[in-house]
C-alpha positions as CSV (number, residue, x, y, z in Angstrom):
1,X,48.0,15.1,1.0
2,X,47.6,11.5,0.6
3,X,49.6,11.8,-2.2
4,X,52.1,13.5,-1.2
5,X,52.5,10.5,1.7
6,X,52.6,7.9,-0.4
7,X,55.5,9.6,-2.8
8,X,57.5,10.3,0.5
9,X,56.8,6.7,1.8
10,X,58.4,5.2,-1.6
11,X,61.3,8.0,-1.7
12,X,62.4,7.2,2.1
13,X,62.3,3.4,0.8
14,X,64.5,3.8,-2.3
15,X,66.2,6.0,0.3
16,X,66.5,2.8,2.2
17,X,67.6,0.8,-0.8
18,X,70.3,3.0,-1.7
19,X,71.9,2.9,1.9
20,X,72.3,-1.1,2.1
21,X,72.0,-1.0,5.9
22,X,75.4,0.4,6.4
23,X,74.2,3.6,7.7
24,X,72.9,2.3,11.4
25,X,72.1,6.4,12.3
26,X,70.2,7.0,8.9
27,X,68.1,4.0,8.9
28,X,67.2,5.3,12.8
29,X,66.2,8.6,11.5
30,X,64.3,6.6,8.1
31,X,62.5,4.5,11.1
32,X,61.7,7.7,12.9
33,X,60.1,9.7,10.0
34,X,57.8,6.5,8.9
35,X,56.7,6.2,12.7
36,X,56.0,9.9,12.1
37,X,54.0,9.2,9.2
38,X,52.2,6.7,10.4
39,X,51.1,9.2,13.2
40,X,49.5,11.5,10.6
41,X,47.6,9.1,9.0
């Protein structure tokens, strides 16, 4: 599971990469999903 975490964690942040910050709403649900994440940890 761990794993699987820490290949979602650096997907999300090329993710993240990829949308420049132009995409206020994504980013919100990016920032969402890591808070998530940070939950199950």
């Amino acid at each position: 599971m761990v794993s699987a975490h820490k290949e979602l964690a650096l997907k999300l942040a090329e993710l993240e990469r990829r949308l420049g910050g132009h995409d206020e709403e994504i980013k919100a649900i990016v920032d969402v999903i890591r808070q998530l994440m940070n939950g199950m940890s």
